[in-house]
SERO-4910 file (N, C-alpha, C, O; in steps of 0.05 Angstrom, whole numbers):
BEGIN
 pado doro    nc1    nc2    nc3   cac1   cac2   cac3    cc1    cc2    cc3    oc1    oc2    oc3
  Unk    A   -549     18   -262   -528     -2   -261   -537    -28   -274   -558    -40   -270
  Unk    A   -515    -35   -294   -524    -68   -299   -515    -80   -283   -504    -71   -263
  Unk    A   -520   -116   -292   -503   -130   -274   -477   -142   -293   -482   -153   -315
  Unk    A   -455   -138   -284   -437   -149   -298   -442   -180   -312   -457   -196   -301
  Unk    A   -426   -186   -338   -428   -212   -342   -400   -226   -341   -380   -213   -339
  Unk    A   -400   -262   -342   -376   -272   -333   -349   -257   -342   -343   -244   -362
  Unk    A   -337   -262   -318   -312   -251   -323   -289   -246   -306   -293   -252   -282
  Unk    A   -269   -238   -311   -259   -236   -283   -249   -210   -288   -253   -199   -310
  Unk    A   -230   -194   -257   -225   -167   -257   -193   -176   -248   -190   -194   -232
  Unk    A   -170   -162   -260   -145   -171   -263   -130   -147   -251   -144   -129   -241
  Unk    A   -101   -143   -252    -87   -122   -252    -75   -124   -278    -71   -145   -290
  Unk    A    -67    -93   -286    -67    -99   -316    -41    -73   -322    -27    -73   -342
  Unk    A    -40    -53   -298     -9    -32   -304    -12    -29   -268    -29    -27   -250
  Unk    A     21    -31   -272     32    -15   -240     47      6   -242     51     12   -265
  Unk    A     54     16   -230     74     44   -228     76     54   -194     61     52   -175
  Unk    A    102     66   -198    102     78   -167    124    102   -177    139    103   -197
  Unk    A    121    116   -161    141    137   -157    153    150   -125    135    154   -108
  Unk    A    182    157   -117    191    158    -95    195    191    -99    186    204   -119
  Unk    A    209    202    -76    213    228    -83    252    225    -81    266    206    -73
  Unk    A    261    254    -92    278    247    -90    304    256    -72    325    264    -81
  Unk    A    297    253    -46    315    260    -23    321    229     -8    301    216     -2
  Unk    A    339    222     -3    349    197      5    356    203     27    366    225     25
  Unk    A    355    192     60    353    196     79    377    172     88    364    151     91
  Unk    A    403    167     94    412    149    101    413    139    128    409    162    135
  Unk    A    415    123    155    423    117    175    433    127    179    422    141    196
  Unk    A    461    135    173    475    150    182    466    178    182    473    189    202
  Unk    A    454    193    166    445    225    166    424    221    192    426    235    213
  Unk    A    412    210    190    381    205    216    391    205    240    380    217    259
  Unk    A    418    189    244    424    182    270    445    202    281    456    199    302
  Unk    A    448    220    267    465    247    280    441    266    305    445    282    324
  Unk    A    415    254    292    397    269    317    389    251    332    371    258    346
  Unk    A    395    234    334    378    204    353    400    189    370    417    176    357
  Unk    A    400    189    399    420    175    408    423    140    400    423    124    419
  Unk    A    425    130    377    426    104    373    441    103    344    439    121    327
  Unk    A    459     73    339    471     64    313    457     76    291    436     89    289
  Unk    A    471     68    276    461     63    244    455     34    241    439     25    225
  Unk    A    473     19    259    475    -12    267    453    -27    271    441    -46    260
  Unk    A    450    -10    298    426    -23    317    389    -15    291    368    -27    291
  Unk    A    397      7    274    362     11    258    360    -13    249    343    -29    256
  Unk    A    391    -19    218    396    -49    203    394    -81    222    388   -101    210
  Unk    A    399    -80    251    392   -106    267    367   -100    273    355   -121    271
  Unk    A    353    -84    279    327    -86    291    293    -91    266    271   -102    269
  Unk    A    313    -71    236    285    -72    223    302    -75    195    286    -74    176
  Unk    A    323    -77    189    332    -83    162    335    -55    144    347    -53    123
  Unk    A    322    -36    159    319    -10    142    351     -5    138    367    -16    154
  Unk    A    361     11    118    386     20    108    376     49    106    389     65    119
  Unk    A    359     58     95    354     84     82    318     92     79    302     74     75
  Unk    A    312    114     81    284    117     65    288    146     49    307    162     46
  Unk    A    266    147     43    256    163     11    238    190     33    220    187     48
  Unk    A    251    212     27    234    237     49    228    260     23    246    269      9
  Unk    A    197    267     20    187    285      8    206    319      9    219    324     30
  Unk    A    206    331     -6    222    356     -9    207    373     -2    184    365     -8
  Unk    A    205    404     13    184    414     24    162    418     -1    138    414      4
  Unk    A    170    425    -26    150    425    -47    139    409    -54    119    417    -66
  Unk    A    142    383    -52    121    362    -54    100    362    -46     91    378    -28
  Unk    A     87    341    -60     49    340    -53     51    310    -55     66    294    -65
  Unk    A     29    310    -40      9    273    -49      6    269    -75     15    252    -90
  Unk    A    -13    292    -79    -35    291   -106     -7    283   -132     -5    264   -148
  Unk    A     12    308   -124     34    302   -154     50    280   -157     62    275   -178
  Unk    A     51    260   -127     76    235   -127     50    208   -141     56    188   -154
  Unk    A     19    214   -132      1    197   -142     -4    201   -163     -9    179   -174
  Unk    A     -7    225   -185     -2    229   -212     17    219   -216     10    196   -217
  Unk    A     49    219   -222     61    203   -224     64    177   -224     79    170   -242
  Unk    A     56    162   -212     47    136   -210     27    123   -225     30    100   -234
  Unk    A      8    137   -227    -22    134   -239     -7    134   -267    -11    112   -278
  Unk    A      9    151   -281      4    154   -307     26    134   -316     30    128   -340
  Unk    A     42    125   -295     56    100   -303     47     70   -308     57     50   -318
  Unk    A     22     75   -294     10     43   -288     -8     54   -312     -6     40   -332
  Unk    A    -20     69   -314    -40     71   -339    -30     69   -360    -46     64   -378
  Unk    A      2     72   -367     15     63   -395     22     50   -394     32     44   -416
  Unk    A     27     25   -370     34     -4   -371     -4    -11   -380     -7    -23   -402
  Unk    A    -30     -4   -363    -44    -16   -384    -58    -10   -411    -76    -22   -422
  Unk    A    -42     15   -417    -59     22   -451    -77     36   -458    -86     39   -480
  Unk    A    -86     52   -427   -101     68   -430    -94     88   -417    -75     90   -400
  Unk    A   -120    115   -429   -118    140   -426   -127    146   -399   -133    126   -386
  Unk    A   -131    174   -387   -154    181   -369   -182    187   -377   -196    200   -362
  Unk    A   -192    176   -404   -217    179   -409   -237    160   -407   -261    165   -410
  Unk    A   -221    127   -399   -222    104   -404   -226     95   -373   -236     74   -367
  Unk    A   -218    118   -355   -222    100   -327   -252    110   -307   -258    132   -298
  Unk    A   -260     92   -305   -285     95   -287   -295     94   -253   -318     95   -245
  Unk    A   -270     93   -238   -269     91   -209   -242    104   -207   -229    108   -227
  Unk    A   -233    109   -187   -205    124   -180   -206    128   -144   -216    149   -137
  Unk    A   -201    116   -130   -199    102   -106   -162    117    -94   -140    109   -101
  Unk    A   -169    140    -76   -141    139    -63   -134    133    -35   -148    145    -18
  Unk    A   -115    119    -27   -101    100     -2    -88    116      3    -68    118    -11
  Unk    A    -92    135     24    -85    154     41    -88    163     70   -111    168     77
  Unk    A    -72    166     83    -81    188    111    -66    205    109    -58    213    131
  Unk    A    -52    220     81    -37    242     86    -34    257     59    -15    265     46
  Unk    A    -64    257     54    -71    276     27    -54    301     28    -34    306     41
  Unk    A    -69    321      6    -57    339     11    -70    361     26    -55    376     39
  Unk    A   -101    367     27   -118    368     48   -135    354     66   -136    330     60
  Unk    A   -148    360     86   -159    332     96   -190    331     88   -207    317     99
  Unk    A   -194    349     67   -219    344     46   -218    371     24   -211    394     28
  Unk    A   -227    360      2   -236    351    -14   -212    321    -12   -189    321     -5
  Unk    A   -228    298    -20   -207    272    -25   -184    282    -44   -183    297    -63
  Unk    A   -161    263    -27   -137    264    -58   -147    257    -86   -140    267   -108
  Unk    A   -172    228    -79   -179    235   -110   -196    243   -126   -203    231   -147
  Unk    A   -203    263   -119   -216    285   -132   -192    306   -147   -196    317   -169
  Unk    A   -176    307   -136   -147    322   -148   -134    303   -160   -113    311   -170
  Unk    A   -138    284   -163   -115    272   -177   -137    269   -214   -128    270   -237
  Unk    A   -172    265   -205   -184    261   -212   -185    287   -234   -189    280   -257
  Unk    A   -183    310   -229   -169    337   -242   -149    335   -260   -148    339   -285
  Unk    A   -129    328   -241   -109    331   -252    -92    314   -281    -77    321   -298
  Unk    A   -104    290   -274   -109    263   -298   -133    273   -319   -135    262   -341
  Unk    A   -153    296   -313   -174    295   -335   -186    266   -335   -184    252   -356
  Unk    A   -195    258   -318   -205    233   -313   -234    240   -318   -250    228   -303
  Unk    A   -246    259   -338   -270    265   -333   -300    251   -320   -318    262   -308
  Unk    A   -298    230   -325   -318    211   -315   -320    181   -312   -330    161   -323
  Unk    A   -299    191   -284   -290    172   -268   -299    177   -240   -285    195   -230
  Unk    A   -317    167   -223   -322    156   -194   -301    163   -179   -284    145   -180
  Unk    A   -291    187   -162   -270    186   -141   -291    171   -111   -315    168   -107
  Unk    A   -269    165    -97   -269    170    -62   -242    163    -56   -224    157    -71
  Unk    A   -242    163    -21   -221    167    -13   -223    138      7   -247    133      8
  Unk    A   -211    122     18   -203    100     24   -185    100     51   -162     96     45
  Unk    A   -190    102     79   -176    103     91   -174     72    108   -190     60    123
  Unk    A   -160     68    103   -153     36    116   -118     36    124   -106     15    126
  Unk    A   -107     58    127    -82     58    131    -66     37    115    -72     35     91
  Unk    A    -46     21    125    -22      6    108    -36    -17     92    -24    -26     72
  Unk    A    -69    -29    103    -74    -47     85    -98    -30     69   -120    -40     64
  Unk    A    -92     -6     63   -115      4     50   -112     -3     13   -133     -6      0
  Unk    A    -91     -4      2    -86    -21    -23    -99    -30    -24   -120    -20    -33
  Unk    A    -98    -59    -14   -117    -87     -5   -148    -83    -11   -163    -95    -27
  Unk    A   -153    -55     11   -188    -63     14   -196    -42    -10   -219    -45    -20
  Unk    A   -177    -20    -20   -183     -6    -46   -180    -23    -68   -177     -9    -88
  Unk    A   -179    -56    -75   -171    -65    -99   -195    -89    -99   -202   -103   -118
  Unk    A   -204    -89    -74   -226   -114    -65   -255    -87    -73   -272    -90    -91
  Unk    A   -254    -67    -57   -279    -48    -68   -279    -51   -100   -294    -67   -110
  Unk    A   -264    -38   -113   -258    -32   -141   -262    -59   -148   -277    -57   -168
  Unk    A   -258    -84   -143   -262   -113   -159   -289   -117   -156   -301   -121   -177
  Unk    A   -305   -118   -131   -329   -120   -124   -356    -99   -147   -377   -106   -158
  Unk    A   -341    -75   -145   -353    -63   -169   -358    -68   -195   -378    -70   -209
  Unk    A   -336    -70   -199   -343    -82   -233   -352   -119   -235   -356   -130   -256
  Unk    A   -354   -129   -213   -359   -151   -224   -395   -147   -224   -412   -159   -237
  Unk    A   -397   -125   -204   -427   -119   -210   -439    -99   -227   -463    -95   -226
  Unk    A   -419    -81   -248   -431    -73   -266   -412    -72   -286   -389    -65   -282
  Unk    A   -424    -81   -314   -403    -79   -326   -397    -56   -342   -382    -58   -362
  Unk    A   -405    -38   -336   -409     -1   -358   -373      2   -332   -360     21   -340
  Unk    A   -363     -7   -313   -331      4   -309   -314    -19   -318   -310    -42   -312
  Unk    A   -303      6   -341   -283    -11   -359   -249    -10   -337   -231    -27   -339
  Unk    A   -249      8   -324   -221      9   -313   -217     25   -284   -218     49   -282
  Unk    A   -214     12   -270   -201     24   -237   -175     29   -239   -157     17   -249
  Unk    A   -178     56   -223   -148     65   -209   -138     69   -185   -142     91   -173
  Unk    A   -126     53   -175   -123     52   -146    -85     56   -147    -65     47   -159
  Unk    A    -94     77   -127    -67     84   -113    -63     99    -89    -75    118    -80
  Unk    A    -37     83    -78    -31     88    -45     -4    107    -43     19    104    -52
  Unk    A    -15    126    -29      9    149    -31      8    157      2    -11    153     17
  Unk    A     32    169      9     40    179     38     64    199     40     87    196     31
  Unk    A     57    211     48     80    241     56     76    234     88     57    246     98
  Unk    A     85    222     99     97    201    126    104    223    139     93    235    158
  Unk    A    131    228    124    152    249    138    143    278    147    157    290    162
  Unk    A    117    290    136    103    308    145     91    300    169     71    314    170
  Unk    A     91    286    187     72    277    209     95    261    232     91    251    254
  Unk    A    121    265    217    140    242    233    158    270    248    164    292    238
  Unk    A    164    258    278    179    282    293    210    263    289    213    240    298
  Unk    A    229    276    277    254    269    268    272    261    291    296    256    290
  Unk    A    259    260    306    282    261    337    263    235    349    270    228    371
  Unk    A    246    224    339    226    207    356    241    176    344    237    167    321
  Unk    A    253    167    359    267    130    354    240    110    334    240     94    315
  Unk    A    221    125    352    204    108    344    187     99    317    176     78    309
  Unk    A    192    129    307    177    127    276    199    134    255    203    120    236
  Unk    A    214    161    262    231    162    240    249    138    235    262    141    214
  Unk    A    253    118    248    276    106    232    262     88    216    275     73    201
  Unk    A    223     88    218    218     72    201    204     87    163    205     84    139
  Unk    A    193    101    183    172    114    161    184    140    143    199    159    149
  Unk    A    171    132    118    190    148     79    153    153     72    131    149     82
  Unk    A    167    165     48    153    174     30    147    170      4    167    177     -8
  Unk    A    122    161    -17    127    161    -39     96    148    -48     78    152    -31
  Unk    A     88    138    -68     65    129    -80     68    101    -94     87     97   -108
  Unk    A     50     82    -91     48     60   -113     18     69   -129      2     84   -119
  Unk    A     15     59   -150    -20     60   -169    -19     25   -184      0     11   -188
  Unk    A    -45     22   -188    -51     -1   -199    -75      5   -209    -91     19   -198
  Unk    A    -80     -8   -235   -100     -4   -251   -109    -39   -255    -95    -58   -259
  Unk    A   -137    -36   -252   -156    -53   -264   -162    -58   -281   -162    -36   -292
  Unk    A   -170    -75   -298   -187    -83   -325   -197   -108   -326   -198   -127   -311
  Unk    A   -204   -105   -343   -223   -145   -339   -206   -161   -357   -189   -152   -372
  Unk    A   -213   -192   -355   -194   -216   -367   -219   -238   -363   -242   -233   -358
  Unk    A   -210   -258   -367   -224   -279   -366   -227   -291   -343   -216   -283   -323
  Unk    A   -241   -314   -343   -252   -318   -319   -235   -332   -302   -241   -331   -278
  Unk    A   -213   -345   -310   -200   -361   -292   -168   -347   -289   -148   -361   -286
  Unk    A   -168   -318   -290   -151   -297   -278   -158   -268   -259   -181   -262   -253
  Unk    A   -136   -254   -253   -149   -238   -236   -151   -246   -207   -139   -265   -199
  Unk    A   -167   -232   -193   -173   -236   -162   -189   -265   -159   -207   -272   -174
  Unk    A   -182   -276   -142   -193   -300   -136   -215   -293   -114   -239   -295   -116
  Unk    A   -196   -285    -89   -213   -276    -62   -200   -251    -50   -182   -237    -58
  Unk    A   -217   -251    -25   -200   -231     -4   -211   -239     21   -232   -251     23
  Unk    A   -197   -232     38   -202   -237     69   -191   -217     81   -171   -205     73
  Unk    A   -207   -209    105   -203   -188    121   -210   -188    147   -233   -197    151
  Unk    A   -194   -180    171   -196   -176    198   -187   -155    216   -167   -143    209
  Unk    A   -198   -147    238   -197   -127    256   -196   -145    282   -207   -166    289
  Unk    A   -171   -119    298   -168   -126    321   -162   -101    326   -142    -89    319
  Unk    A   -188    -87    346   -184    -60    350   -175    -61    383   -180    -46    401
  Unk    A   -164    -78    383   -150    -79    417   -131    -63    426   -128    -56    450
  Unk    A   -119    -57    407   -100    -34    410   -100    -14    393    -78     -4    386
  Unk    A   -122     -4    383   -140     17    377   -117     46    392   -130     67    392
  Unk    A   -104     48    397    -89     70    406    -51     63    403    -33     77    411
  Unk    A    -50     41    392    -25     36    392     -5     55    363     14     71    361
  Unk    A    -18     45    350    -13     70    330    -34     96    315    -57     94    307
  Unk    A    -15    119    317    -41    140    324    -23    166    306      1    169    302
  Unk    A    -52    185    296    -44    208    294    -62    224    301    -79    229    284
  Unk    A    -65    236    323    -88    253    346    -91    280    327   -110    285    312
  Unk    A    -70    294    329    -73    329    318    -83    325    295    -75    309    278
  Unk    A   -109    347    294   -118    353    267   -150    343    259   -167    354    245
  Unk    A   -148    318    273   -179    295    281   -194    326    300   -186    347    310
  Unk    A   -216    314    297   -236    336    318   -239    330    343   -254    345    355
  Unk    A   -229    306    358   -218    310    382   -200    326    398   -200    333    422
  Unk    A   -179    333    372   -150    339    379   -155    371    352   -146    365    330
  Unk    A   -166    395    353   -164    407    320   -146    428    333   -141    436    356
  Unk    A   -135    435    303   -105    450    298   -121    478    311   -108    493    326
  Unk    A   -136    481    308   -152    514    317   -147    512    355   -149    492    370
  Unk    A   -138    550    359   -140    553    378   -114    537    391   -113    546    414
  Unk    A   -102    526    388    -82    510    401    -47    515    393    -41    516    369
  Unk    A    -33    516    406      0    517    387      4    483    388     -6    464    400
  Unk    A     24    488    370     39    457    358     41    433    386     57    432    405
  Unk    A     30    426    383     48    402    410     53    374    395     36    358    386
  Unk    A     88    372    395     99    360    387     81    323    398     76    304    383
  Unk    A     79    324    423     59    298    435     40    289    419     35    265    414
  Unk    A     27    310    408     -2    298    396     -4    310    371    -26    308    360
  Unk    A     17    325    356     17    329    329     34    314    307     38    319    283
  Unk    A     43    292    324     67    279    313     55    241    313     42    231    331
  Unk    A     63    229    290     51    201    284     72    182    309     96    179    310
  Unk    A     49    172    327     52    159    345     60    125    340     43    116    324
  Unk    A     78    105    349     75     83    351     86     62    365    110     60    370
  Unk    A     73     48    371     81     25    392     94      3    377     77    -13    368
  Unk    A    121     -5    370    124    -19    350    125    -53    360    126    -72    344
  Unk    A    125    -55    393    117    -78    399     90    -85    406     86   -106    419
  Unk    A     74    -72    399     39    -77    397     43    -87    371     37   -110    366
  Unk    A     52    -72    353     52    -72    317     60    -98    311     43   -111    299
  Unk    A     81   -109    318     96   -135    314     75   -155    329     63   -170    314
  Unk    A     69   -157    352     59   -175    354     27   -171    345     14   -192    341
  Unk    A     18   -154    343     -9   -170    325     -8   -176    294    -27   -187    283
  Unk    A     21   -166    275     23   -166    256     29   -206    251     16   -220    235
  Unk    A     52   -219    274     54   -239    271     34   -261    285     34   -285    287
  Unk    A     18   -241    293    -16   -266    312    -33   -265    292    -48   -284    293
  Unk    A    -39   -248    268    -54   -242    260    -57   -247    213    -74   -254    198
  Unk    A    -31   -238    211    -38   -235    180    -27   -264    173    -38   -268    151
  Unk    A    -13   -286    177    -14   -306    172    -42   -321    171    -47   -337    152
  Unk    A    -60   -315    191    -82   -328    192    -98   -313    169   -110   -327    153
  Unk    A   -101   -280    165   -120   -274    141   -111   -282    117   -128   -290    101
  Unk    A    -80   -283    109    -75   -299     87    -93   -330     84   -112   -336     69
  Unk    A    -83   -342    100    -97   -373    101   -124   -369     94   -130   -382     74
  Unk    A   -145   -353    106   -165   -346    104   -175   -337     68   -189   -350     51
  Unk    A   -166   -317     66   -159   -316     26   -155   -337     14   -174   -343      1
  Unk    A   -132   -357     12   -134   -383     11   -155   -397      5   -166   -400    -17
  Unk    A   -162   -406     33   -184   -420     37   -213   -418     19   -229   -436     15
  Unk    A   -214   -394     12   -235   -380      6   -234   -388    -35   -254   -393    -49
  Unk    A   -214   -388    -41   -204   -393    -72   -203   -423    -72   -204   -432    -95
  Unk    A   -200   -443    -51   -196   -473    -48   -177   -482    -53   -177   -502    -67
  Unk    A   -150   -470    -40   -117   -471    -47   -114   -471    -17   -130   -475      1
  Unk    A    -84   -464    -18    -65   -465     10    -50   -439     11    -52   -420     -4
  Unk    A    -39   -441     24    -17   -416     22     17   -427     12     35   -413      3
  Unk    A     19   -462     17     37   -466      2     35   -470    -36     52   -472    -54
  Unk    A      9   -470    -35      8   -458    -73      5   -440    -79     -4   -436   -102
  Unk    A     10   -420    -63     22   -402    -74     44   -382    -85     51   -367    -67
  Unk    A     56   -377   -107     75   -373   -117     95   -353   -103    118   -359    -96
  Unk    A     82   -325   -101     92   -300    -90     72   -289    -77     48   -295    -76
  Unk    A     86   -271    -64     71   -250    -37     86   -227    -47    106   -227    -61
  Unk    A     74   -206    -37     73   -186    -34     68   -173     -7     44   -175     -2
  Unk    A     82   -160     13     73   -156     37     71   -124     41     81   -110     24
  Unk    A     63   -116     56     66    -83     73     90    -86     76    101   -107     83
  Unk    A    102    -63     71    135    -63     76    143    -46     99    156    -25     97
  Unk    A    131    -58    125    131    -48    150    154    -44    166    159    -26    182
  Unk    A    173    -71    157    196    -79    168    209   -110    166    202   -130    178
  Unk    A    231   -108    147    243   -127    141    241   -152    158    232   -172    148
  Unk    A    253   -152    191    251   -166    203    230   -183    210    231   -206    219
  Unk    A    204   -164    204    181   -186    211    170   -194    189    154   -213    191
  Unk    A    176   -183    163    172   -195    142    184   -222    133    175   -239    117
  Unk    A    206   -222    146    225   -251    151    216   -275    169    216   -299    165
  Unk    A    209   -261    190    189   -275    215    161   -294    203    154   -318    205
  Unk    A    149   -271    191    123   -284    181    128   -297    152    108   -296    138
  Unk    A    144   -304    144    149   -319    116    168   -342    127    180   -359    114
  Unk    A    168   -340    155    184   -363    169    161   -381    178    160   -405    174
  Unk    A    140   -364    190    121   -377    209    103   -392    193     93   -413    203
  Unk    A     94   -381    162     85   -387    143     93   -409    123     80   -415    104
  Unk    A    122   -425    131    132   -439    125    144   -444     91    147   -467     82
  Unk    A    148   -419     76    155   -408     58    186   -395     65    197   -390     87
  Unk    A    196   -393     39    221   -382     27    219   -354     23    201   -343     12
  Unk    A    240   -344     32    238   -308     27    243   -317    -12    228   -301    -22
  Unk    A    252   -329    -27    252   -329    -45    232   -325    -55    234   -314    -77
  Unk    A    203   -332    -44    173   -326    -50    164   -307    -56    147   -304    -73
  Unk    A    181   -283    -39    171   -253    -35    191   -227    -49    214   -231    -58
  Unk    A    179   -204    -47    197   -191    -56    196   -161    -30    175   -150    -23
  Unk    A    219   -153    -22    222   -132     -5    240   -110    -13    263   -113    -24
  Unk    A    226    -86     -6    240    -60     -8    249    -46     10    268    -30      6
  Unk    A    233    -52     42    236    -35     60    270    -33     73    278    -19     93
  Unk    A    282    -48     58    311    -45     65    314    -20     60    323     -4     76
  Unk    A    304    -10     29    318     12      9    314     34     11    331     51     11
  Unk    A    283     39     16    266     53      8    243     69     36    231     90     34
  Unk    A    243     49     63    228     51     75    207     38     77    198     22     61
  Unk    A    192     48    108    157     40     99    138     64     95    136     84    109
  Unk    A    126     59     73    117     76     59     91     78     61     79     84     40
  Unk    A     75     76     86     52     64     88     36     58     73     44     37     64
  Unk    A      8     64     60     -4     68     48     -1     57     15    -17     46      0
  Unk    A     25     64     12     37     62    -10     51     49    -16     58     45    -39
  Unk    A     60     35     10     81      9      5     76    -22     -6     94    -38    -11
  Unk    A     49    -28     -9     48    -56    -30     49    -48    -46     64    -60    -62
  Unk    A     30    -12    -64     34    -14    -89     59    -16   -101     65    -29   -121
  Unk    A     76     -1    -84    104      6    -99    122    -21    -91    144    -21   -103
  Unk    A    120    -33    -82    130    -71    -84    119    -78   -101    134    -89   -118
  Unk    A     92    -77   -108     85    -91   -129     98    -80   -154    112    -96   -168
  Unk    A     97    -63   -159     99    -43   -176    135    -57   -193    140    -66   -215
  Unk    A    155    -51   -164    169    -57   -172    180    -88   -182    196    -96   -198
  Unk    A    161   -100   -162    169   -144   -163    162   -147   -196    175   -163   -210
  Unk    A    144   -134   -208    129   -128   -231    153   -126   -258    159   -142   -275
  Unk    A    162   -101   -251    184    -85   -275    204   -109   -269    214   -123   -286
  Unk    A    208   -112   -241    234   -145   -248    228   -173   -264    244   -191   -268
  Unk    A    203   -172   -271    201   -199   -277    192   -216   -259    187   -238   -269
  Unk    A    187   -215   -228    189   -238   -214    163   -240   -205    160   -247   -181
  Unk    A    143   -235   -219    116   -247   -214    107   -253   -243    100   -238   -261
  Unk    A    111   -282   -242    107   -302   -273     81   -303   -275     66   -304   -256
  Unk    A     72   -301   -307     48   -313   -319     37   -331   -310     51   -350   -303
  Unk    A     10   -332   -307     -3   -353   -296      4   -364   -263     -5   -386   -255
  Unk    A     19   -346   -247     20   -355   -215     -4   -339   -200    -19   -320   -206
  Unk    A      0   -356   -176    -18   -352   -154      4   -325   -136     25   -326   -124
  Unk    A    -20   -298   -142     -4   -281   -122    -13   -277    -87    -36   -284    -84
  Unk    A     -4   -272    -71    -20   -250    -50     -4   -235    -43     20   -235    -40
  Unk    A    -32   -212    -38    -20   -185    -27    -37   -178     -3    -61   -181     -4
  Unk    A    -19   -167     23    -25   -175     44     -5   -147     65     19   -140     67
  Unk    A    -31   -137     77    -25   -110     93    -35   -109    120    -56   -120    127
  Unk    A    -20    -95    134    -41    -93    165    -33    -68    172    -10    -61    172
  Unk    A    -53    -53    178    -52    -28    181    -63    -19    209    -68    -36    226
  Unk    A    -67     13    215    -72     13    241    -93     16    254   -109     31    243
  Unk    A    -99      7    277   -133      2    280   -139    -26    300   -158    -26    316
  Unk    A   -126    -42    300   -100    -61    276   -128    -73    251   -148    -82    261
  Unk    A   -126    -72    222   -139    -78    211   -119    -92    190   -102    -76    183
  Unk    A   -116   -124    177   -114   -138    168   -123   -142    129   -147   -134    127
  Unk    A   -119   -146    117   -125   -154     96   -111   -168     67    -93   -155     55
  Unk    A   -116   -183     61   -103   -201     41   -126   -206     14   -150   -203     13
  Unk    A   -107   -216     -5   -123   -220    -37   -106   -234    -43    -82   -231    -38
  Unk    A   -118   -259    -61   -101   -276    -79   -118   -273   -108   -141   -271   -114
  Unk    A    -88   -275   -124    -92   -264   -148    -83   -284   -160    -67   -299   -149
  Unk    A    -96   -289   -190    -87   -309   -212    -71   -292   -229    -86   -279   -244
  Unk    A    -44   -285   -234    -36   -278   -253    -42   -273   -276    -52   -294   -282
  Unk    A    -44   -261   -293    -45   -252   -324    -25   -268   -342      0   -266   -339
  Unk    A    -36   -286   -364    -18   -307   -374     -1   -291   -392      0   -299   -415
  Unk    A     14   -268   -386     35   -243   -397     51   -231   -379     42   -220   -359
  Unk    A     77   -229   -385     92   -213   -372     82   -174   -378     83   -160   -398
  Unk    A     72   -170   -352     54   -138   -358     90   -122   -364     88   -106   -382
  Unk    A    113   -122   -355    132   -106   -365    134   -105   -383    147    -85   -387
  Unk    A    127   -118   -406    137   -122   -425    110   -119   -444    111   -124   -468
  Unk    A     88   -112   -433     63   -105   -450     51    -74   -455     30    -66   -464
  Unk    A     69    -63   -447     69    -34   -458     69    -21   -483     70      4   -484
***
């Protein structure tokens, strides 16, 4: 390994891809004693994105990958790390990216696998930055967050289906100069409710051998008032913390990007934070929460709109389950990346 020289490490192509079965409120709620009303007042959701039984991880993260790799200009021969944001590969080993790592002809490129649940983006884009600033022989990271949700979600359960979809974001790395790119990151854990959101079946506590299906412990568990409240005790302060760390505020900063967990508290904490939803950009109306996958594919898309300008102050900012926290602020690229293809 060398040691890298000055420089900085940027985002440089996004891409996401959804699948294509549209799930409305109204179709969901023919099995669930509750509105279509009461999903839109409680979490903003309208609709999510549900995998088709032939779908895979590996093929919705190819997809993505090769979109963000032609927003930045390169091939799969060109990339040297490949990092996948997953708890719902397509086995639960060999890593997704080792298949995707195949499947791209990524010949010599660095896989692993990245489990940090909804803020695993985050801590896959802080590893991958950390790397190259310490060697400089990796010319390009590929990070991407993908989830087949709906394989793990019991359709009759209030609790998860009306939140959790399916689909992939990717983001690629490259270097820039020194006063763009990642600034910092900050990160926190609060394993206090270490059981609040859960998937038991399949872990070696709980293994599929020897046992029939039990809907209790084979199905993605969650407490969504544990979730909410450490989401709003908690990622305001790791943002500030990122901040702090770059020698800014969180009111100079331009845009956010959040986990698209649920509209409502995405509104909450851009309240408490004393910011304009105009700041931010949200999907989970449209699309779902996508775990894993849901900053890339916000980013992905705030990106293709135009609404993260040259030269601004970004953050991107997830809390996942565990409860584990994480944020990054980013210096923009003095280029509109839609338009550098």
């Amino acid at each position: 390994m060398s040691i890298a020289k000055s420089g900085g490490v940027a985002i440089v192509g996004v891409g996401h891809h959804l699948p294509s079965h549209v799930e409305s409120n109204e179709e969901l709620c023919r099995g669930l004693a509750i509105a279509p009303e009461w999903i839109v007042e409680k979490t903003g959701i309208q609709r999510r994105y549900l995998a088709e039984p032939g779908d895979t991880a590996s093929a919705f993260a190819g997809h993505a990958a090769r979109q963000a790799m032609a927003m930045a200009g390169i091939d799969a021969s060109q990339l040297d790390i490949i990092i996948g944001c997953t708890f719902s590969g397509d086995y639960i080993f060999p890593p997704l990216s080792a298949k995707l790592h195949q499947d791209l002809g990524a010949k010599g490129a660095q896989v692993y696998d990245l489990q940090a649940n909804c803020s695993g983006v985050v801590a896959g884009l802080t590893a991958a930055s950390d790397r190259m600033f310490m060697d400089d022989s990796v010319r390009y990271a590929l990070i991407v967050g993908v989830e087949l949700c709906s394989r793990y979600v019991d359709r009759s359960d209030v609790n998860t289906a009306i939140y959790l979809s399916d689909g992939a974001g990717a983001i690629v790395l490259g270097r820039c100069d020194a006063e763009h790119g990642i600034r910092s990151s900050a990160f926190f854990t609060d394993s206090s409710n270490y059981e609040s959101v859960r998937m038991r079946g399949g872990g070696s506590s709980f293994p599929l051998r020897g046992r029939a299906f039990d809907p209790a412990i084979d199905s993605m568990e969650m407490n969504g008032l544990a979730t909410w409240k450490q989401a709003i005790t908690h990622m305001p302060t790791v943002i500030r913390r990122s901040c702090e760390k770059a020698g800014v505020t969180s009111k100079d900063v331009d845009f956010f990007v959040f986990h698209q967990a649920n509209l409502r508290l995405i509104e909450y904490i851009v309240r408490k934070m004393g910011v304009g939803l105009e700041r931010t950009y949200t999907n989970v109306q449209d699309i779902g929460n996508s775990g894993s996958a849901s900053i890339a594919i916000a980013l992905s898309e705030a990106v293709r709109k135009g609404l993260v300008k040259p030269d601004s102050l970004l953050i991107l900012a997830g809390v996942g389950a565990g409860f584990n926290f994480a944020a990054s602020l980013w210096r923009w690229l003095p280029r509109n990346l839609e338009t550098a293809t």
